[in-house]
Every structure is written in C-alpha cells, then in structure tokens.
N, CA, C and O of each residue as an XYZ file, in Angstrom:
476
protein
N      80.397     33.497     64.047
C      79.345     33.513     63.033
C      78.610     34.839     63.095
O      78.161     35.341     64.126
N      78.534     35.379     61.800
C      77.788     37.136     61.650
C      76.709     36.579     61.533
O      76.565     35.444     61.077
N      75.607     37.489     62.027
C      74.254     36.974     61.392
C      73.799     38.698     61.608
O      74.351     39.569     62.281
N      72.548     38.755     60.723
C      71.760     39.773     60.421
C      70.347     39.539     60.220
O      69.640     38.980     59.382
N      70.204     40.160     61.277
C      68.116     40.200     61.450
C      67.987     41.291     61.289
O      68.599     42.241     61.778
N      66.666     41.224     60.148
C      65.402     42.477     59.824
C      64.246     42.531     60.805
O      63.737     41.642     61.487
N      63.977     43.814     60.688
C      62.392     43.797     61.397
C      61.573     45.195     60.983
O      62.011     46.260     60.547
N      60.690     44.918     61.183
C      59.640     46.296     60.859
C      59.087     46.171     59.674
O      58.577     47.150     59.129
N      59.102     45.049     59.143
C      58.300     44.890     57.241
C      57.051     44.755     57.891
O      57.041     44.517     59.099
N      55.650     44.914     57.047
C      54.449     44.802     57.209
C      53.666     45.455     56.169
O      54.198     45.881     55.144
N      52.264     45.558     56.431
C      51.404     45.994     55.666
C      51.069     47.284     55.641
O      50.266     47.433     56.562
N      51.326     48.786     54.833
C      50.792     49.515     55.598
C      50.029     50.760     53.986
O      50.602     50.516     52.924
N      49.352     51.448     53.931
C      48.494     52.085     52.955
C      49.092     53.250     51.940
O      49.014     54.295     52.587
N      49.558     53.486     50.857
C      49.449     54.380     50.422
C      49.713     55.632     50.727
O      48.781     56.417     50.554
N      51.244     56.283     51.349
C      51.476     57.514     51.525
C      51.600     57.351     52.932
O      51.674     58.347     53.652
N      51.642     55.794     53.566
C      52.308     55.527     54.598
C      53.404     55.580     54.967
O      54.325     55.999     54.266
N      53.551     55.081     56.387
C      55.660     55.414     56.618
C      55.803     54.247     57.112
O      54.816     54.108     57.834
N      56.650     52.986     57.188
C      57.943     52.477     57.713
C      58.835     52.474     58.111
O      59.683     52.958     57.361
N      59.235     52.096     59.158
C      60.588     51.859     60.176
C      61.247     50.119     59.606
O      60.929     49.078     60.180
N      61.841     50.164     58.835
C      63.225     48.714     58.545
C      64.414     48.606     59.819
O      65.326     49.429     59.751
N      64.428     47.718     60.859
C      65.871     47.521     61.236
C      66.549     46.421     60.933
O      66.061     45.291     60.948
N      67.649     46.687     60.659
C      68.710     45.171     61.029
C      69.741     45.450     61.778
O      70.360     46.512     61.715
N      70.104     44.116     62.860
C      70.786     43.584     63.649
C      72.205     43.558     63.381
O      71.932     43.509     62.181
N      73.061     43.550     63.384
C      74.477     42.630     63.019
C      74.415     41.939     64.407
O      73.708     42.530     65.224
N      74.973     40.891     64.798
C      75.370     40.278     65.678
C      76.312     38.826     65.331
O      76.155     38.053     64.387
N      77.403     38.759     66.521
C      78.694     38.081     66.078
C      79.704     38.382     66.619
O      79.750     39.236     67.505
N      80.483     37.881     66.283
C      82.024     38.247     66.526
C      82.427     39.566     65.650
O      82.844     39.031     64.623
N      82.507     40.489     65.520
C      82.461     41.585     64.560
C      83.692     42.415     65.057
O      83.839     42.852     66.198
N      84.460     42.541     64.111
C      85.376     43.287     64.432
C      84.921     44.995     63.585
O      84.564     45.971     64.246
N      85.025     44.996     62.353
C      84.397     46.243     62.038
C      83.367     45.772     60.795
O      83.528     44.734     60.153
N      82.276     46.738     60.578
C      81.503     46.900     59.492
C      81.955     48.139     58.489
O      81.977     49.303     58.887
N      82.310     47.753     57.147
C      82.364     48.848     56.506
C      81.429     49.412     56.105
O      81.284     50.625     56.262
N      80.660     48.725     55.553
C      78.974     49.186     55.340
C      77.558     48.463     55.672
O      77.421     47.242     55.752
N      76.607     49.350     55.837
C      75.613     48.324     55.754
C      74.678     48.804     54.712
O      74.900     49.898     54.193
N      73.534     48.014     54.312
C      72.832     48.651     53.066
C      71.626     48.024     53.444
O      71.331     47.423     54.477
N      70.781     48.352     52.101
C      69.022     47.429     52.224
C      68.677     47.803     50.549
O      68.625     48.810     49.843
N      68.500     46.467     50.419
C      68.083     46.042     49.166
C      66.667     45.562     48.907
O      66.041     45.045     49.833
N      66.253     45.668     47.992
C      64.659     45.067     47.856
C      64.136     44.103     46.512
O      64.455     44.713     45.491
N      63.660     43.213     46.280
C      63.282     42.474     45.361
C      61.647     41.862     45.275
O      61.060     40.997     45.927
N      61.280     42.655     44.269
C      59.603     42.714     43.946
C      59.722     41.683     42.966
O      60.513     41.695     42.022
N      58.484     40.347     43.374
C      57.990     40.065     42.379
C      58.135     39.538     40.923
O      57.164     39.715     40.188
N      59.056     39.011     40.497
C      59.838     39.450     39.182
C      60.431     40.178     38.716
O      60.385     40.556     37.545
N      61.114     40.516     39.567
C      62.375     41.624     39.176
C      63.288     41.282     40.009
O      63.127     40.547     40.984
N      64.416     41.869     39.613
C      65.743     41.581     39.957
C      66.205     42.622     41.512
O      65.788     43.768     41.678
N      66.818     42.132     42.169
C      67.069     42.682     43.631
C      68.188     44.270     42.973
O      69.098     44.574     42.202
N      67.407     44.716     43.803
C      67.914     46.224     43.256
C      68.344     47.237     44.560
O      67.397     47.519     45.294
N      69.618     47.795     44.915
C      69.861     48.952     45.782
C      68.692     49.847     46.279
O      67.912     50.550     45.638
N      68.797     49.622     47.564
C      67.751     51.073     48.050
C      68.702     51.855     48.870
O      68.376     52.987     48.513
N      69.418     51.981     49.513
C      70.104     53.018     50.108
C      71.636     51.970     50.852
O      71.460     50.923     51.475
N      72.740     52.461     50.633
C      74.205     52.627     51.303
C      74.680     52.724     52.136
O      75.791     52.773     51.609
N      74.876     52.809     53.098
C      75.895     53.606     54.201
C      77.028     53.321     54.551
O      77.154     52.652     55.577
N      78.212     53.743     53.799
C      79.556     53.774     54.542
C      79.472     54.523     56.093
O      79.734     54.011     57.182
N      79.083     55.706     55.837
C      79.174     56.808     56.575
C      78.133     58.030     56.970
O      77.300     58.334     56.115
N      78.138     58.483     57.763
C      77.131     59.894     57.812
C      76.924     60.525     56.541
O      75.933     60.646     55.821
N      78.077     60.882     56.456
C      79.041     61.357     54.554
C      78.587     60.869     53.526
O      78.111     61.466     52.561
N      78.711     59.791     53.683
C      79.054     58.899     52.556
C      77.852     57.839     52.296
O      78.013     56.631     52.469
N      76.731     58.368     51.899
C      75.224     57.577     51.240
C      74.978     57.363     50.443
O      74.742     58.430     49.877
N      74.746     56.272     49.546
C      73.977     56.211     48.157
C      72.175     55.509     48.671
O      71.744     54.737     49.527
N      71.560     56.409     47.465
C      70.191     55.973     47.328
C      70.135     55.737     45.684
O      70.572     56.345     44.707
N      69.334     54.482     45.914
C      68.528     54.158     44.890
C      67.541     55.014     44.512
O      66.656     55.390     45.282
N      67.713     55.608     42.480
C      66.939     56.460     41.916
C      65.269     56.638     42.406
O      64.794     57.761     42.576
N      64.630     55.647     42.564
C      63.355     55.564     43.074
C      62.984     55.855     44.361
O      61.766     55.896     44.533
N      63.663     56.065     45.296
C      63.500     56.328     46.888
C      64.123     57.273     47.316
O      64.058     57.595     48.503
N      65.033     58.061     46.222
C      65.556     59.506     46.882
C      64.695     60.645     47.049
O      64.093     61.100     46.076
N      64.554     61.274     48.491
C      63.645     61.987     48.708
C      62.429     61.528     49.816
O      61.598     62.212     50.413
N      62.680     60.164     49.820
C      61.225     59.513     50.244
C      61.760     58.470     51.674
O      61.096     58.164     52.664
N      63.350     58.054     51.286
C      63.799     56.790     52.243
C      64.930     57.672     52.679
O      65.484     58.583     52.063
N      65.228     57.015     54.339
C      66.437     57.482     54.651
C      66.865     56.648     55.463
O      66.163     56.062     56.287
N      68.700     56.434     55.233
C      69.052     54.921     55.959
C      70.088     55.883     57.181
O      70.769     56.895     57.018
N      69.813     55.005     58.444
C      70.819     55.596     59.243
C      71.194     54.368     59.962
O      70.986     53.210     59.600
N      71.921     54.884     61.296
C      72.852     53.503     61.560
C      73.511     53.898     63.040
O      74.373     54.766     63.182
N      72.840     52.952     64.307
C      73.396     53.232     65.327
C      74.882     52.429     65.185
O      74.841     51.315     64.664
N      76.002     52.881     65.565
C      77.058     52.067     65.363
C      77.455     51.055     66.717
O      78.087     50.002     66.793
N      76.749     51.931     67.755
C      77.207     51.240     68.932
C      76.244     49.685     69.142
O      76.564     48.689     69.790
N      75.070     49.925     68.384
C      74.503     48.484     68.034
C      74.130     47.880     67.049
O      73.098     47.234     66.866
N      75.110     48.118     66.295
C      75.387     47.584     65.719
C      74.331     47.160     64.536
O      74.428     46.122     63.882
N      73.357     48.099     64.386
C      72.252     48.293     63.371
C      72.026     49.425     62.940
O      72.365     50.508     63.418
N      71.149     49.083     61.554
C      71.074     50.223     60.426
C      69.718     50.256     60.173
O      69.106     49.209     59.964
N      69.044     51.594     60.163
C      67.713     51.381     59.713
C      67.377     52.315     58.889
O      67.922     53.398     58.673
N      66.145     51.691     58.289
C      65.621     52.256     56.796
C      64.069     53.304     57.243
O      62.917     52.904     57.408
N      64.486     54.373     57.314
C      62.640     55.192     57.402
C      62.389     55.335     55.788
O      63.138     55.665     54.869
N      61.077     54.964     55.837
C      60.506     55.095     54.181
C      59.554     55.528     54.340
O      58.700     54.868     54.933
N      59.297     56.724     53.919
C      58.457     57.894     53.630
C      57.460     57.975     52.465
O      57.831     57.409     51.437
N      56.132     58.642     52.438
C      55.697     58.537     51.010
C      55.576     57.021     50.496
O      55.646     57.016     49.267
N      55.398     55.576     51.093
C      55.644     54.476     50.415
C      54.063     54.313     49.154
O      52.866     54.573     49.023
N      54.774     53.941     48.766
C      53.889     53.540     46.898
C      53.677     52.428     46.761
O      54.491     51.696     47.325
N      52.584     51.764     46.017
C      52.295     50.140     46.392
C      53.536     49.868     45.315
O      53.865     48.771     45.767
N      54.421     50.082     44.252
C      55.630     50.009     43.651
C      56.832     49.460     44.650
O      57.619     48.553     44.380
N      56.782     50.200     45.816
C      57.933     49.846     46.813
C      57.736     48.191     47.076
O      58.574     47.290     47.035
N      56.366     48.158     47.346
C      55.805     46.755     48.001
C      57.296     45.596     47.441
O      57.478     45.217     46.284
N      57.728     45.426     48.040
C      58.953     43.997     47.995
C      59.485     43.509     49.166
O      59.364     44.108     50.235
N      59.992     42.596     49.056
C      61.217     41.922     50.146
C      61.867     43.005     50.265
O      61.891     43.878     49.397
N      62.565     43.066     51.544
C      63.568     44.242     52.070
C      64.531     43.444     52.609
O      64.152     42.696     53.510
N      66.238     43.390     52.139
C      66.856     42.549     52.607
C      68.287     43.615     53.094
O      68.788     44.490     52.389
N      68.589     43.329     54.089
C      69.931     43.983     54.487
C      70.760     43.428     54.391
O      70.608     42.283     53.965
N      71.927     43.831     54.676
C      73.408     43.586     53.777
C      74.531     44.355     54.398
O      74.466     45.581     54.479
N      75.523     43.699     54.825
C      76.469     44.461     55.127
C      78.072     43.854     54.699
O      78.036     42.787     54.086
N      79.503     44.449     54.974
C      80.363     43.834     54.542
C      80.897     44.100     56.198
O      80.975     45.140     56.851
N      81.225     42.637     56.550
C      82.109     42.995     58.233
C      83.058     42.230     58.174
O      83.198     41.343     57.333
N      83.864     42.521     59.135
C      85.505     42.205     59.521
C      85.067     41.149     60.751
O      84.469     41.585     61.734
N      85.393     39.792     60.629
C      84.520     38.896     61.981
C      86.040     38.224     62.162
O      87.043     38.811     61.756
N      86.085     37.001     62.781
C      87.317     36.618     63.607
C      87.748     35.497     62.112
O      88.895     35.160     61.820
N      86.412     35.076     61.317
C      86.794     34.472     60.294
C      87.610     35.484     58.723
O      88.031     35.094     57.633
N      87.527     36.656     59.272
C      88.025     37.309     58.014
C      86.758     37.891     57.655
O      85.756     37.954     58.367
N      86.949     38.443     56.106
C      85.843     39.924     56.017
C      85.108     39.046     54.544
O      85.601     38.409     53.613
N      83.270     39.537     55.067
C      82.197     38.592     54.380
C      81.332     39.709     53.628
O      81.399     40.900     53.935
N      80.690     39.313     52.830
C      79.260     39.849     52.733
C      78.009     39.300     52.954
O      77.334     38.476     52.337
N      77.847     39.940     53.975
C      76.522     38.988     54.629
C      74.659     39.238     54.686
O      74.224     39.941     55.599
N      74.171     38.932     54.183
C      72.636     39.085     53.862
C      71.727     38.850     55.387
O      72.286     38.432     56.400
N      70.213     39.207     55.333
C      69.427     39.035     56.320
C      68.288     38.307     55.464
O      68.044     38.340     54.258
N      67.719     37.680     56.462
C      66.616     36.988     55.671
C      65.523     37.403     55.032
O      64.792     36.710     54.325
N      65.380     38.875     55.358
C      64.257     39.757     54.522
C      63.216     39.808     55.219
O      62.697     39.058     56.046
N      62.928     40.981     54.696
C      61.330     40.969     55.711
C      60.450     42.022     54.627
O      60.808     43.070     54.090
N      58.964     41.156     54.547
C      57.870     42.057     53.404
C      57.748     43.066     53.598
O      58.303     43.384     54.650
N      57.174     44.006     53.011
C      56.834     45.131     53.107
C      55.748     45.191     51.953
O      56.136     45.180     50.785
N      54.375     45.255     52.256
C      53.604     45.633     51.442
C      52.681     46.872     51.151
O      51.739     47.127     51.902
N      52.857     47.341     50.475
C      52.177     48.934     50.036
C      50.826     48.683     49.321
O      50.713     48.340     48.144
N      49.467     48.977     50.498
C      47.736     48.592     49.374
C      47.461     49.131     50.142
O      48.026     49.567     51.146
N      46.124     49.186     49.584
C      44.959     50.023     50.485
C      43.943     48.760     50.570
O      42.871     48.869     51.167
C-alpha cells in the first residue's frame, strides 16, 4: 500500500514563505513523478508545479517565479518552497505522484494540507 503525507501548510502573511513536504511511503518500486496541486474555495484543483526530473519541471502560470518544487529521491519526498505567497495562493495543497508499487503502477493523492495567505 503507497501512501502520501503532506506537511508544512499553515497560516502565514502576505509576502511570506512556505516549506510543503510529501512523504511517499510503501512498497515502491519507482516514482515517475511527483507534483502539488491546489484547490481554493470554488474552483477547480489546478497544477502548481511537476517533477519528472531536475530537467524536466512544469509550473503552473501563477507561481512561476515565486514556487519551486524539488525532490529528495533517496526519501522518497518532494517539496514545494513558495515564495512571495499572495492571499490568492491561500488553498488546499495536495500532492500527487505516479509510482511503480508491488500492486502495479497508480496515481496516488495526499490528503492535503491548508495553506492560508492573510494578514
């Protein structure tokens, strides 16, 4: 069984910074990617940043410049620094990855963790 824990959501002001991690843990044979997604409020869950690879990143139009996702491989977690945050960012932060486990290859979600942007 894969599972994926977040951590580091909270409250923090206007032109503040954040640290996002998630976990993989499991039987894991490989991860092709991991990602972090976010869903505000009435709106639809939308891409914040990618990672196949060192190489190989996508960011979401709104956080390029401001977020950056990296990824220890040896533990198997990926984390999100968010820079500049805007009370706009304020959403659920959910991670995501696609892994190779003993059951065959999933896409697997984390339970999310807030992140709120106020003064």
């Amino acid at each position: 069984q894969v599972q994926l824990v977040e951590s580091g959501g909270g409250l923090v002001q206007p032109g503040g910074s954040l640290r996002l991690s998630c976990a993989a843990s499991g039987s894991i044979f490989s991860i092709y990617f991991m990602a972090w997604y976010r869903q505000a409020p009435g709106k639809q869950r939308e891409l914040v940043a990618l990672m196949y690879s060192e190489n190989n990143i996508k960011y979401g139009d709104s956080v390029k410049g401001r977020f950056s996702i990296s990824r220890d491989n040896a533990k198997n977690t990926v984390y999100l620094q968010m820079n500049s945050l805007k009370p706009d960012d304020t959403a659920v932060f959910f991670c995501n990855a696609r892994i190779r486990g003993v059951t065959g290859t999933g896409d697997y979600w984390g339970q999310g963790t807030q992140v709120t942007v106020s003064s």
